[in-house]
C-alpha positions as CSV (number, residue, x, y, z in Angstrom):
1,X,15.0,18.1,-95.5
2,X,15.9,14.6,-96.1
3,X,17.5,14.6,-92.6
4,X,15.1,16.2,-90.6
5,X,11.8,13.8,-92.2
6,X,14.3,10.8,-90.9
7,X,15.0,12.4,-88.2
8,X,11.6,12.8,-86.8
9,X,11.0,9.1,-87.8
10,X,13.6,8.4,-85.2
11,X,12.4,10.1,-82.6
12,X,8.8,9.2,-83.2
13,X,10.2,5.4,-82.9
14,X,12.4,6.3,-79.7
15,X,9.2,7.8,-78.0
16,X,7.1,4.9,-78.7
17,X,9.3,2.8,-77.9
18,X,9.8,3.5,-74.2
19,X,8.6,2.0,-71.5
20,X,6.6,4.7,-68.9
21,X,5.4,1.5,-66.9
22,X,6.1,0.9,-62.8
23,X,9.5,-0.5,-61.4
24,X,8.5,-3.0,-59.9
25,X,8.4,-3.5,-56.0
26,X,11.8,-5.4,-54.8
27,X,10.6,-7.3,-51.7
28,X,13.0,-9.0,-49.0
29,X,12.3,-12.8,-48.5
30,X,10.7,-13.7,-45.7
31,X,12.6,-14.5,-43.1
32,X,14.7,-11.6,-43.6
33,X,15.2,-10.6,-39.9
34,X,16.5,-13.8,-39.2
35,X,19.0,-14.1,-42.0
36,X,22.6,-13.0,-41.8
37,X,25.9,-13.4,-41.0
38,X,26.6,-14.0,-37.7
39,X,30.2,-14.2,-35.3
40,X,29.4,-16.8,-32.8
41,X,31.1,-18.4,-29.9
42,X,30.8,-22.1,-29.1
43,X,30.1,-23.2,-25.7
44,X,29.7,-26.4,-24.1
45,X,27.4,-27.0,-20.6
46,X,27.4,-23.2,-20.5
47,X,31.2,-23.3,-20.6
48,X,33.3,-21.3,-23.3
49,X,35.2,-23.6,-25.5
50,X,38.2,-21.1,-26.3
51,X,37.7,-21.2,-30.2
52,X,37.1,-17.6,-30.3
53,X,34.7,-16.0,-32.7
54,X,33.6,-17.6,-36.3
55,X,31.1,-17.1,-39.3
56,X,27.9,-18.6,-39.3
57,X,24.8,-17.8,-41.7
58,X,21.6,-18.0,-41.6
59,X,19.6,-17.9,-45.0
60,X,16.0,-18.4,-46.2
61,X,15.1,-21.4,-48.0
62,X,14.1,-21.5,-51.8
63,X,11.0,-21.9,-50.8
64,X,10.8,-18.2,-49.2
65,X,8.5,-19.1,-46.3
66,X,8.1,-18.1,-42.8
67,X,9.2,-21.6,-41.1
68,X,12.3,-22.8,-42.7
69,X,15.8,-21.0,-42.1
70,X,19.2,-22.7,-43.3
71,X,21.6,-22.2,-40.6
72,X,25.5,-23.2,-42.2
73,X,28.3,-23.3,-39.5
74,X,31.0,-23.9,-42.2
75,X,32.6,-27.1,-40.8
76,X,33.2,-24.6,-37.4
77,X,33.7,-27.9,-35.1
78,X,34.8,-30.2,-38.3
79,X,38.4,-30.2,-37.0
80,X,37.2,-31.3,-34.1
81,X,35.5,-34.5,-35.2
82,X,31.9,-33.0,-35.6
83,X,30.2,-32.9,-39.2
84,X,29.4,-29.5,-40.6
85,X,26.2,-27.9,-39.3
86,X,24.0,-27.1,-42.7
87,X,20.6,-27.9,-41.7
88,X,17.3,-26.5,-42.3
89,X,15.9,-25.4,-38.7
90,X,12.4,-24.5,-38.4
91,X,12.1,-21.0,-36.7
92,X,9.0,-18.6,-35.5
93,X,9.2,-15.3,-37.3
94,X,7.0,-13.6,-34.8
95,X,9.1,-14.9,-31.7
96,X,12.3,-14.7,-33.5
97,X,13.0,-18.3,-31.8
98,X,14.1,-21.4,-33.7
99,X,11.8,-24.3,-32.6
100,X,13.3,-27.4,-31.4
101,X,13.9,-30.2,-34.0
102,X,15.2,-33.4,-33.5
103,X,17.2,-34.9,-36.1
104,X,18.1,-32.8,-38.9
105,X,19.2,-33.3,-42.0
106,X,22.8,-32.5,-42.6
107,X,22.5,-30.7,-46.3
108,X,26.1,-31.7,-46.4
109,X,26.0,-35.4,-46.1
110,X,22.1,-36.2,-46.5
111,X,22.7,-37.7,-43.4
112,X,21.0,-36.9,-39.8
113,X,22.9,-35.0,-37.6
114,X,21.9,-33.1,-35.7
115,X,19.0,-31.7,-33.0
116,X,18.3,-28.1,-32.3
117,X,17.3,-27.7,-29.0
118,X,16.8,-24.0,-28.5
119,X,17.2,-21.0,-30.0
120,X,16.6,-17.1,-30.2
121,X,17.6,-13.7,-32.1
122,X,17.2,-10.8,-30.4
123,X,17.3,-7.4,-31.5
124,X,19.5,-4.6,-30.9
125,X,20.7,-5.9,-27.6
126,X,24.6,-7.2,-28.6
127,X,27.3,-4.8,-28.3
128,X,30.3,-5.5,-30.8
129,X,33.6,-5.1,-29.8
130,X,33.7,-2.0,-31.8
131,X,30.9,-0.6,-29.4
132,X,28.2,-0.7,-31.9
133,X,24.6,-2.0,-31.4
134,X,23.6,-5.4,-33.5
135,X,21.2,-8.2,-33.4
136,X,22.0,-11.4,-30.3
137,X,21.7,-14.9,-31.9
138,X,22.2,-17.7,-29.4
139,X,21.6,-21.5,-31.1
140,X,21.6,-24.5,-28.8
141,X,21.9,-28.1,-30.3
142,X,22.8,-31.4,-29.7
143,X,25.1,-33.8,-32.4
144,X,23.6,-37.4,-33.0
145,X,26.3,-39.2,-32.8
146,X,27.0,-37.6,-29.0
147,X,23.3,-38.2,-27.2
148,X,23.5,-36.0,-24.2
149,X,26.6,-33.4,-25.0
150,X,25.0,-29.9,-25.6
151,X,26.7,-27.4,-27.9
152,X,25.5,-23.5,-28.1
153,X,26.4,-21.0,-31.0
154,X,26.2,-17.4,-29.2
155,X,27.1,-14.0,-30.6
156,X,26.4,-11.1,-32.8
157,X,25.1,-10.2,-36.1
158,X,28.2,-9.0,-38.3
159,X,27.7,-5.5,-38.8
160,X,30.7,-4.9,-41.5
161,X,32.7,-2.8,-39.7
162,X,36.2,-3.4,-39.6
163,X,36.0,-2.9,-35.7
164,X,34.0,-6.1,-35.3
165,X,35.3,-8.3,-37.9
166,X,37.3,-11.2,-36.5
């Protein structure tokens, strides 16, 4: 008897105890169709430079809004003399473009570095090498240091497939 009057104290305590509120809603941040990993290609005056693919990301600020995107090239043309790219680009959402900036701060550095000229994601129109369907990014920019000499970052979102991995 002893056992069952503690018993029910239990599971009186148990059933009180839970919580039969809402999960709450997990939202994406804002610019989540623009952010992402992305294989890229660098060209110069329309030209490919022959450095094949690499990784470049493209993340939301802390500040989760609909204007500023961090773009982070990872020291792609570091080896060849350029700073890193890790600016924060202001982008449309609605046009999927990034606006052109002059003079960005290099997040790297706190230095300016660079300009972004041009810019656009498309999507669904990119075909991996694996033959599967992903969002286009193409980023076109200019380094301060090098007035005049036009760089552009253009490829596909990484999809995660071993197929397109490079």
């Amino acid at each position: 008897m002893k056992y069952i009057k503690y018993s029910l104290i239990l599971l009186v305590f148990a059933l009180v105890s839970c919580d039969l509120g809402t999960e709450p809603d997990i939202e994406g941040t804002k610019l989540k169709a623009m952010a992402g990993e992305w294989w890229v290609q660098v060209y110069a005056e329309g030209e490919d430079q022959g450095l094949g693919y690499h990784l470049v990301t493209t993340a939301n600020t802390a500040d989760n809004n609909e204007t500023d995107l961090i773009m982070d090239d990872h020291g792609l043309l570091t080896p060849y003399e350029y700073p890193p790219i890790k600016v924060i680009s202001k982008v449309s959402l609605g046009g999927m473009t990034f606006n052109p900036t002059t003079d960005l701060t290099n997040l790297n550095t706190g230095e300016s570095a660079v300009s972004i000229l041009d810019g656009k994601i498309i999507k669904g129109v990119a075909t991996t090498p694996g033959g599967n369907k992903t969002d286009s990014i193409y980023v076109k920019f200019e380094f301060k240091t090098v007035p005049g000499e036009q760089y552009e970052y253009a490829g596909y979102r990484r999809t995660g497939f071993l197929e397109d991995e490079h």
